[in-house]
C-alpha positions in Angstrom: 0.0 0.0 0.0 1.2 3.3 -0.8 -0.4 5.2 1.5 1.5 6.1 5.0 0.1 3.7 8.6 2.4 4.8 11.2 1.7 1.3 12.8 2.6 -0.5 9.9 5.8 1.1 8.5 7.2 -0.3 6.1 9.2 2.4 3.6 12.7 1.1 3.6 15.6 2.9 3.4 19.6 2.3 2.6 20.7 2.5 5.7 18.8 1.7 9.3 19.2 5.0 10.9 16.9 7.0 8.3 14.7 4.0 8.9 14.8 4.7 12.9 14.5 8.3 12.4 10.7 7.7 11.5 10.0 5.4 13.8 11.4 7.2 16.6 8.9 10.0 15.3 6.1 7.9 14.8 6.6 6.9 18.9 6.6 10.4 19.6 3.4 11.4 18.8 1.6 7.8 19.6 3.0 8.0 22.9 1.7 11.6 22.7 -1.4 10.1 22.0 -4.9 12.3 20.4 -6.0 13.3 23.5 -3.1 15.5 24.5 -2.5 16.3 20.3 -5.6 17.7 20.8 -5.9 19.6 24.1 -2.6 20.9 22.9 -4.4 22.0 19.6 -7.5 23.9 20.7 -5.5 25.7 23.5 -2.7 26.9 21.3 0.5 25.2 23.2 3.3 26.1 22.3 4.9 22.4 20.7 8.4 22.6 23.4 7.9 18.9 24.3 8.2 18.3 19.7 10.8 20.5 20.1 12.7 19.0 22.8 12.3 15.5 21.5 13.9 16.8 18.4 16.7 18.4 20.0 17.3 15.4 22.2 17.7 12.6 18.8 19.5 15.4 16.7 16.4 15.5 14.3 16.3 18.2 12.5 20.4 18.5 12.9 20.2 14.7 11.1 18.0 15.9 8.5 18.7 19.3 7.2 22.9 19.4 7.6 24.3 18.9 4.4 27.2 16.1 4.6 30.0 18.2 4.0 29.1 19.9 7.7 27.9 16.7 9.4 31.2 15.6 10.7 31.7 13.0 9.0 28.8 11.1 10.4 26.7 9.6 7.2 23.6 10.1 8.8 24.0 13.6 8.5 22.2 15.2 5.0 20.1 16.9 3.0 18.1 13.8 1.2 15.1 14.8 -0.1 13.7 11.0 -0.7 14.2 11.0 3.6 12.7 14.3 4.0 9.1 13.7 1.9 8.4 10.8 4.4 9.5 13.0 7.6 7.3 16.1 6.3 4.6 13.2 6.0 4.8 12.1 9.9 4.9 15.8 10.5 1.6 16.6 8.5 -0.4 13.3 9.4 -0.4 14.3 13.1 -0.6 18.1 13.0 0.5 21.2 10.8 2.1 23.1 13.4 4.3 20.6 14.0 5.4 20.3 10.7 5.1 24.3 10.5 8.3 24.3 12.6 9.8 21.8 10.5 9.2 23.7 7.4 10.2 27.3 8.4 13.2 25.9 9.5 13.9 24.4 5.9 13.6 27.8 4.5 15.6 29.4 7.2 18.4 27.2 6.4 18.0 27.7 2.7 20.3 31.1 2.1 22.3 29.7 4.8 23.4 26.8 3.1 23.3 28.4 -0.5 25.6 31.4 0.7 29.6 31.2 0.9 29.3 32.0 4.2 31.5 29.5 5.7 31.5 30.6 9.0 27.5 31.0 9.8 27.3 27.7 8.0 29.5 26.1 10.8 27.6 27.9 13.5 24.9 27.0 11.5 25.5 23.0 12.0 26.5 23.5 15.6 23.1 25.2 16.3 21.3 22.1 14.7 23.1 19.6 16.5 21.9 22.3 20.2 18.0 21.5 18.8 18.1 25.1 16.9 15.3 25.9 14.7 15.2 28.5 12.2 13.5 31.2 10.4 13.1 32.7 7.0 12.6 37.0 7.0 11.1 37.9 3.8 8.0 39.1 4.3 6.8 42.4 5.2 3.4 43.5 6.4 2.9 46.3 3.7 4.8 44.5 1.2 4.0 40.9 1.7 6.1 38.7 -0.5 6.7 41.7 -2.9 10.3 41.5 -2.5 10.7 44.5 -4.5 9.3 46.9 -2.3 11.2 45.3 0.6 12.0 48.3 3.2 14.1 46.6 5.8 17.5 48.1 5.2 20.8 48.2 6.3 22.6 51.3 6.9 26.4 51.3 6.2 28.3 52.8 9.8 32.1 54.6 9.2 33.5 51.5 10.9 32.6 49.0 8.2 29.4 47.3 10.3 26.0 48.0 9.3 22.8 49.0 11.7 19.8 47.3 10.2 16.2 49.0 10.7 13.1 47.2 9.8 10.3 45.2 10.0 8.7 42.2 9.1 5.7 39.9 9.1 4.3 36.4 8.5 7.8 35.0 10.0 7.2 31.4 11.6 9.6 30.2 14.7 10.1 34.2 15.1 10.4 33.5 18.5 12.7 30.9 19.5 15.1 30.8 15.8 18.3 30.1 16.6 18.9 32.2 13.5 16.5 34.1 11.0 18.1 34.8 8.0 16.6 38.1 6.9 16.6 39.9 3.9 16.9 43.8 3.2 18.2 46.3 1.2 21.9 47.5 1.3 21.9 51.3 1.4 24.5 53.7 -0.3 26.1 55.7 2.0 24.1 58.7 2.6 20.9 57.4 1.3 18.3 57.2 3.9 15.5 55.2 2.4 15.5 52.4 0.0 13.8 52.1 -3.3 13.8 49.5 -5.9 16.9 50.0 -7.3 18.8 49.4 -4.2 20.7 46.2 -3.9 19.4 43.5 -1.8 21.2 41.4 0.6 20.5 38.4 2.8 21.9 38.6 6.6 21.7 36.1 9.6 20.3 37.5 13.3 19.3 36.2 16.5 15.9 36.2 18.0 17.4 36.5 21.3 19.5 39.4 21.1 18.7 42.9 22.1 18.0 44.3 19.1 15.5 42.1 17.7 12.0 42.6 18.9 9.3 40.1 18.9 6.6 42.5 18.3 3.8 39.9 18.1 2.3 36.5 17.4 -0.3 37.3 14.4 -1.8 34.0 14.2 -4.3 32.5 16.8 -2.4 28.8 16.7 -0.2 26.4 18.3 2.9 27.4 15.8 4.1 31.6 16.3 4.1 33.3 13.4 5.6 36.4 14.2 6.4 40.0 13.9 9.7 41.2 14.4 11.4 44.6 14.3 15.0 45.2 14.5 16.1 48.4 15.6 19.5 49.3 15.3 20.8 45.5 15.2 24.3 45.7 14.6 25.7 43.7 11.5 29.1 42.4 10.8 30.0 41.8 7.1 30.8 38.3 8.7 26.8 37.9 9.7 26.1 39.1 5.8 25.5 35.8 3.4 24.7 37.3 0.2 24.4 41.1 -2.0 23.1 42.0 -5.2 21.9 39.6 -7.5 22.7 37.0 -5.5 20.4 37.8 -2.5 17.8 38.0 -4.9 18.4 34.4 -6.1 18.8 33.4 -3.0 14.9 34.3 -2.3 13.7 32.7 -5.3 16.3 29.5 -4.6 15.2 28.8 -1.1 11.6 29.2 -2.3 12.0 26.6 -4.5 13.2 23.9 -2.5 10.5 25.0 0.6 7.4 25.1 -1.1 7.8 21.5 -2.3 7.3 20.2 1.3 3.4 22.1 1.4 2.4 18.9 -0.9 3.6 16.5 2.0 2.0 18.4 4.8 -1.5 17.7 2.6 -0.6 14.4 2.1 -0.3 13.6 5.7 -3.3 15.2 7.1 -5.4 14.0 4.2 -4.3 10.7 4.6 -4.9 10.7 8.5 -8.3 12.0 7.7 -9.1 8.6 5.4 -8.1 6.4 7.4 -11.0 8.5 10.7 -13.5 8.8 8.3 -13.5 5.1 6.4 -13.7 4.2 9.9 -16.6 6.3 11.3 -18.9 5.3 7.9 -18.0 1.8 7.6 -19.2 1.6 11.2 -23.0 4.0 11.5 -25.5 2.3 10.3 -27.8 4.7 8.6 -31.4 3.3 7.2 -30.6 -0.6 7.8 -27.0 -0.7 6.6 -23.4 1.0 7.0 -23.1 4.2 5.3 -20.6 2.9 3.3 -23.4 0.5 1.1 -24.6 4.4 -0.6 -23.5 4.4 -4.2 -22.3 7.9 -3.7 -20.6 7.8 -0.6 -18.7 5.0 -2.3 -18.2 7.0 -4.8 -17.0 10.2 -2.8 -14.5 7.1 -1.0 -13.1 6.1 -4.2 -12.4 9.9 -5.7 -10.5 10.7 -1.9 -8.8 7.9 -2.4 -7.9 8.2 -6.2 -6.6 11.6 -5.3 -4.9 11.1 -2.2 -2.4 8.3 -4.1 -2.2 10.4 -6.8 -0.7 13.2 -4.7 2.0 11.0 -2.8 2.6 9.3 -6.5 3.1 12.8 -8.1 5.5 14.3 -5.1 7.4 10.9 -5.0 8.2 11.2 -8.5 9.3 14.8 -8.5 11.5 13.5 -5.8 13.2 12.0 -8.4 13.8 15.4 -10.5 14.3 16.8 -7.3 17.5 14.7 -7.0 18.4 14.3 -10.5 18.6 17.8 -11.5 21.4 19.9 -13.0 22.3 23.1 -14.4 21.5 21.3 -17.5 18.0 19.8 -16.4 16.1 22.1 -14.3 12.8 19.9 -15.1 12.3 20.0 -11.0 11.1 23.9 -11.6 7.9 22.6 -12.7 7.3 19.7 -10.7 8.0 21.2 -7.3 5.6 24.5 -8.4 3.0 21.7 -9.1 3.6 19.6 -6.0 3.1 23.2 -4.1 0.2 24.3 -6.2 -1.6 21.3 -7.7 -1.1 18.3 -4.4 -2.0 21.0 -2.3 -5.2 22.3 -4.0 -6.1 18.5 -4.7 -5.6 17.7 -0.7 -8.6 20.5 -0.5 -10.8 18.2 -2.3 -9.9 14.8 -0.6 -10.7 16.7 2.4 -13.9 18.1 0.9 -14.6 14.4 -0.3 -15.0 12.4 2.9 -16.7 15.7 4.5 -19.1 15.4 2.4 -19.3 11.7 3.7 -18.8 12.3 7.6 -20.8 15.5 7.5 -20.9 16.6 11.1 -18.3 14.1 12.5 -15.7 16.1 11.4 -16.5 19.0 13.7 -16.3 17.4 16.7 -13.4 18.3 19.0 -11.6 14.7 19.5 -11.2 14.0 15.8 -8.2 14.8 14.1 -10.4 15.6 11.0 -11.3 18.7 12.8 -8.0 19.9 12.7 -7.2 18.5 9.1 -10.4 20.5 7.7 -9.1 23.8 9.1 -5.7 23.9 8.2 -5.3 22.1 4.8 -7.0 25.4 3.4 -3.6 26.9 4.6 -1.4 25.0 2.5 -2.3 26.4 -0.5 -1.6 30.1 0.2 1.7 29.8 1.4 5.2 30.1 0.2 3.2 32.3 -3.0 -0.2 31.9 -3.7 -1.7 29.0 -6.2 -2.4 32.0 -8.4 1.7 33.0 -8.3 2.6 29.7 -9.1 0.7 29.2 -11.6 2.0 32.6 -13.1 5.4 30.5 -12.8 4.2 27.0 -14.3 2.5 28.6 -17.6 6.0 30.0 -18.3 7.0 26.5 -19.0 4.1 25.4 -21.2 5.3 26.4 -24.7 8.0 24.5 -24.5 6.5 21.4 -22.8 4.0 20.9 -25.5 6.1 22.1 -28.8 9.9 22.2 -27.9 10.6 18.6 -26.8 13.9 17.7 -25.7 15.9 14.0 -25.2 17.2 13.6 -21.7 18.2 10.3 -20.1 15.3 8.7 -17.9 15.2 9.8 -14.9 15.8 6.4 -12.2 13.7 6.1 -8.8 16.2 8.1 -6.3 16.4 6.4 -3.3 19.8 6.6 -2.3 21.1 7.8 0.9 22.9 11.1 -1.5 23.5 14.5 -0.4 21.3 16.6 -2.5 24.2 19.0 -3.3 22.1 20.4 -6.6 19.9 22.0 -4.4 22.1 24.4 -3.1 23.6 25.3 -6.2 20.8 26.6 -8.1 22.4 29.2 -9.6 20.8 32.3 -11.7 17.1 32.4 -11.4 16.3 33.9 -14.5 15.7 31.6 -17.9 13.1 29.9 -17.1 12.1 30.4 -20.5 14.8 27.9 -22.0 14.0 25.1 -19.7 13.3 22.4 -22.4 11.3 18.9 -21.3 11.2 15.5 -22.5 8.4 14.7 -25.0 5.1 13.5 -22.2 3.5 11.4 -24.8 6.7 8.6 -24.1 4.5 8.2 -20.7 1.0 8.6 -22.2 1.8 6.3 -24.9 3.5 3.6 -22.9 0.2 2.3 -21.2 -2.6 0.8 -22.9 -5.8 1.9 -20.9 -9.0 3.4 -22.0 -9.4 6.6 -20.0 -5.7 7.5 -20.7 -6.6 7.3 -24.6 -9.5 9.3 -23.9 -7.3 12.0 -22.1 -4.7 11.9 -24.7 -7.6 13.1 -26.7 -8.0 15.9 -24.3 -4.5 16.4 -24.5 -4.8 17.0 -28.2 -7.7 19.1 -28.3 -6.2 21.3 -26.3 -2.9 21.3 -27.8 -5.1 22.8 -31.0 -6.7 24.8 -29.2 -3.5 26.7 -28.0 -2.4 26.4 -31.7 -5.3 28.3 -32.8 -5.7 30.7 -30.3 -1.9 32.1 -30.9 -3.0 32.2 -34.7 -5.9 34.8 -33.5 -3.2 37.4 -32.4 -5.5 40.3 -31.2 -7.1 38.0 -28.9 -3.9 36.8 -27.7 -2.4 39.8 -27.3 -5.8 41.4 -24.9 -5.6 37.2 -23.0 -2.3 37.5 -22.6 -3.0 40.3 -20.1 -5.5 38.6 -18.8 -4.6 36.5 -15.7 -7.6 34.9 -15.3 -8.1 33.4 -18.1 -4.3 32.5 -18.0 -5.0 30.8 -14.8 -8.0 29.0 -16.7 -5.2 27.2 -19.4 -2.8 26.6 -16.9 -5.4 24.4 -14.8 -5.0 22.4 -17.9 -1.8 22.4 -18.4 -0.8 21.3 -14.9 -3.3 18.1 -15.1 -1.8 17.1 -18.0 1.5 17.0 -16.8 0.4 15.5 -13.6 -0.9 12.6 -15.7 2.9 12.0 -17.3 4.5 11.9 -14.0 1.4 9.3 -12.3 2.2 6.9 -15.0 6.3 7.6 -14.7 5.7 6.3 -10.8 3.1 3.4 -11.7 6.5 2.1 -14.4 8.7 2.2 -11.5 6.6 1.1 -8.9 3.6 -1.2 -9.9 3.1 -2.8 -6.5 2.6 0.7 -5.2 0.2 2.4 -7.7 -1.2 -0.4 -9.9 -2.8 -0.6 -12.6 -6.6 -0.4 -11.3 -5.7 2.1 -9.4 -4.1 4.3 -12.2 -6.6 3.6 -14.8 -9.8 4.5 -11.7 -7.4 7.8 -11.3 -7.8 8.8 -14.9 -10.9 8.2 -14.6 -11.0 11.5 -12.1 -8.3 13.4 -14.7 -10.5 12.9 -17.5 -13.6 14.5 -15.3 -11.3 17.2 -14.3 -10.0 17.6 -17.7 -13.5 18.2 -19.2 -13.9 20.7 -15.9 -11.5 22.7 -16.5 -12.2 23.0 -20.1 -15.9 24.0 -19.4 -14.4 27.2 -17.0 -12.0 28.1 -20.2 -15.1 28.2 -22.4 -17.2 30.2 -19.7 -14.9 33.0 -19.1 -15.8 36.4 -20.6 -12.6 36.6 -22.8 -13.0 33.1 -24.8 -13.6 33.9 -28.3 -16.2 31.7 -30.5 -13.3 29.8 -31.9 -11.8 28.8 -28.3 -14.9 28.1 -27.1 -15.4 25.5 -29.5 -12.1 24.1 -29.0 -13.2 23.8 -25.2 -16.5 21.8 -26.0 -13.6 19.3 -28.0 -12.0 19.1 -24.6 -15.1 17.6 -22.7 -15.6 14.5 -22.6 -16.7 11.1 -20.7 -14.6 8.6 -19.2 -14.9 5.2 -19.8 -17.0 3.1 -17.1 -15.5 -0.1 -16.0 -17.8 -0.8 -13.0 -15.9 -4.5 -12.4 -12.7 -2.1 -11.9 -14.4 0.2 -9.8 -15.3 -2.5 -7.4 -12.2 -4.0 -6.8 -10.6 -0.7 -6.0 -13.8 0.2 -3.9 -13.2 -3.6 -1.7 -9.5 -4.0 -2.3 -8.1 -0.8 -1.9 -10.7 1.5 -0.4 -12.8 -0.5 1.8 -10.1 -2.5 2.6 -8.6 0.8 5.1 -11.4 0.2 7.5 -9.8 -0.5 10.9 -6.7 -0.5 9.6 -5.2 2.6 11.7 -6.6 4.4 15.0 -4.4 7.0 16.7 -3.3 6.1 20.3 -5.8 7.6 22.6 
């Protein structure tokens, strides 16, 4: 089974201390047990006893120190195939938990990317004390408009800088070891900055003088804070970038942080299944379990269809994740979708089995009343789903008409630094990313629903044709972000098809073959979805909309296929995992 049961792990690993690193985890919380996970929840505990556990087994130090600083110890690195199922644990028992987690990872990110040799020493040694970390780039005027970015630091005649400034939305604000922060470098003399002034990332402390905690602005568990510094004195020693290369050094750590918001839904959505197969198999409702409805089934099977398809889709971009290059930067789109397109799709799982549980999942001793809060969040951070999917259209031209040859990318496994990801290098070109040609997946399995999407896929494919033909319209769309949104909801399942049946080649004892040909039966229902909002939007011209109505269409039933995913893979959850009370 590909889905995560904390009492029934079974992910293996190269070498046994990954493997205990999860199952040291796992004990955590089941010795925590849901009656404390939740007390803890509704009255907004701070999470010191996670914290300290984590500090105690060198946890996050384990995890999140690249190799070169780990001492020589193997355990010790930045292995993104290790990480997806850590963020998992973290997300199946609780955001804020994993909210530390994940702050921390983007904390560490210009850290690690910066020649900074010295703060990345301190760096480890903090780790291995049970430091966590933070990441200051957002402002509360500003939000993640980098651009308009006010902090600043002001050049003193002895060489140091003061930096002035505030900023907003920063999680672990209040207990991160480090926070690296990023501001504008003013010329001497210049007393505010604008947007031509150079940016640069710096490292301070939340516990010195200088930095002040202004405020926690969420009502949660995790502290997401505001902080000010006022006059906090920098050393060109504490500074880890300038220029250009703070600014990629934004964008970089972006890039390998938002990836993780697709596990965090994977975990709580999968939590969520396994409570609300339960409660329904169980409530007998008009003479029989809830479960014998047609349409709860069918609400069961579309969770589930989407919920594997998520963990399949961020598994395989582990894979691009750890095969990239300067030369293949393929992982650009993948992660954007993982952020934008598991995280969206975790909002209808959830959606799903409420629909099913109905007022179950309100009541205070379910996890599912956690889960339905805070996978909403997931979505809108690290850039909004309407940001990245700004980014993702960028890559669509060449995608569908500028196919490439690159060696198959292998299953990734291996207990690797991921080195790449700290060498990103020069955000801009996004443009020339080239991709391998996607039919080599769609036309490498013979099932009736992926025909019928690759006749989606073609439809649409002349219906971008045509609409670049009709260059007025284009030119007044192209402006038009909503509609842009509209084709890039398209473009995003399509490639989220190509990288389901990449996984189901490598793996078909985890995603088989049922199972992917019931999933495409829920991409070909999207497919025809998403075409239908193209054609209703106020900017489609006669000849797109008719290109949209050649998008829609019907999977194929297969109802003896749909019952044995219903008993064997569905159904089959039922008492399968209960949180320790």
């Amino acid at each position: 089974m590909l889905l995560l049961n904390p009492k029934k792990h079974r992910r293996s690993y190269p070498d046994e201390a990954s493997r205990q690193i999860m199952i040291d985890l796992i004990a955590f919380f089941e010795d925590t047990g849901r009656g404390k996970l939740k007390k803890d929840d509704h009255e907004r505990i701070w999470y010191s006893d996670f914290l300290d556990f984590q500090r105690d087994h060198k946890l996050f130090a384990k995890l999140l120190t690249p190799a070169q600083y780990g001492g020589g110890d193997e355990v010790y690195r930045w292995d993104t195939y290790r990480n997806c199922e850590f963020n998992e644990i973290l997300g199946f028992y609780g955001l804020p938990y994993w909210y530390t987690w994940q702050v921390s990872i983007l904390g560490l990110g210009p850290i690690w990317i910066s020649d900074n040799e010295a703060v990345k020493e301190q760096t480890a040694a903090l780790l291995k004390e049970g430091g966590i970390f933070g990441f200051g780039l957002s402002e509360k005027e500003h939000g993640a408009d980098i651009y308009s970015t006010e902090m600043r630091l002001v050049p003193q005649d002895d060489g140091s800088y003061l930096a002035n400034g505030r900023k907003y939305y920063i999680g672990n604000g209040n207990e991160a070891a480090l926070v690296s922060t990023l501001g504008k470098l003013l010329k001497p003399g210049e007393e505010e900055p604008d947007r031509h002034s150079a940016f640069t990332f710096f490292v301070v402390g939340s516990k010195h003088g200088k930095f002040e905690v202004v405020k926690n602005v969420v009502n949660s568990q995790s502290f997401v804070a505001e902080y000010a510094l006022n006059d906090y004195p920098i050393e060109e020693s504490d500074i880890l970038a300038k220029g250009r290369d703070a600014w990629d050094m934004a964008l970089n750590t972006v890039n390998i942080g938002k990836y993780n918001l697709g596990w965090a839904s994977i975990g709580m959505c999968t939590h969520a299944m396994y409570e609300a197969i339960d409660h329904a198999s169980n409530r007998q409702l008009y003479g029989g379990p809830v479960t014998d409805f047609p349409h709860v089934r069918q609400l069961f099977v579309d969770a589930y269809c989407r919920l594997v398809a998520m963990k399949a889709f961020a598994l395989r971009t582990s894979d691009y994740i750890r095969s990239a290059s300067p030369e293949d930067r393929r992982y650009l789109l993948y992660t954007s979708m993982v952020k934008l397109k598991v995280t969206t799709q975790g909002e209808d799982v959830i959606n799903h089995l409420w629909d099913v549980i109905a007022a179950k999942g309100f009541e205070k001793d379910m996890f599912f009343e956690m889960a339905a809060r805070d996978i909403r969040a997931l979505p809108k951070l690290e850039g909004t789903v309407h940001v990245n999917m700004a980014l993702i259209v960028k890559f669509m031209s060449n995608y569908f008409f500028r196919a490439d040859e690159f060696p198959e990318v292998p299953f990734v496994d291996g207990a690797q630094n991921d080195d790449y990801l700290f060498m990103q290098g020069p955000t801009k070109g996004l443009g020339n990313i080239r991709f391998h040609d996607y039919d080599l997946a769609y036309g490498s399995v013979d099932l009736p629903n992926v025909h019928v999407f690759r006749e989606q896929i073609s439809a649409f494919k002349s219906f971008l044709v045509a609409s670049a033909a009709d260059t007025d319209a284009a030119a007044k769309q192209a402006r038009d972000i909503d509609f842009l949104l509209g084709i890039g909801e398209i473009f995003t399942v399509i490639a989220y098809g190509q990288l389901l049946i990449e996984f189901h080649k490598l793996h078909p004892s985890e995603l088989d073959e049922d199972e992917l040909a019931q999933i495409f039966d829920v991409l070909v229902r999207d497919f025809s979805a998403y075409a239908l909002r193209i054609y209703s939007k106020p900017s489609a011209t006669p000849a797109q909309m008719e290109g949209c109505l050649a998008m829609i269409k019907k999977p194929v039933a297969d109802p003896e296929r749909y019952t044995r995913v219903w008993e064997e893979k569905v159904y089959a959850l039922r008492d399968q995992y209960s949180m320790n009370d």
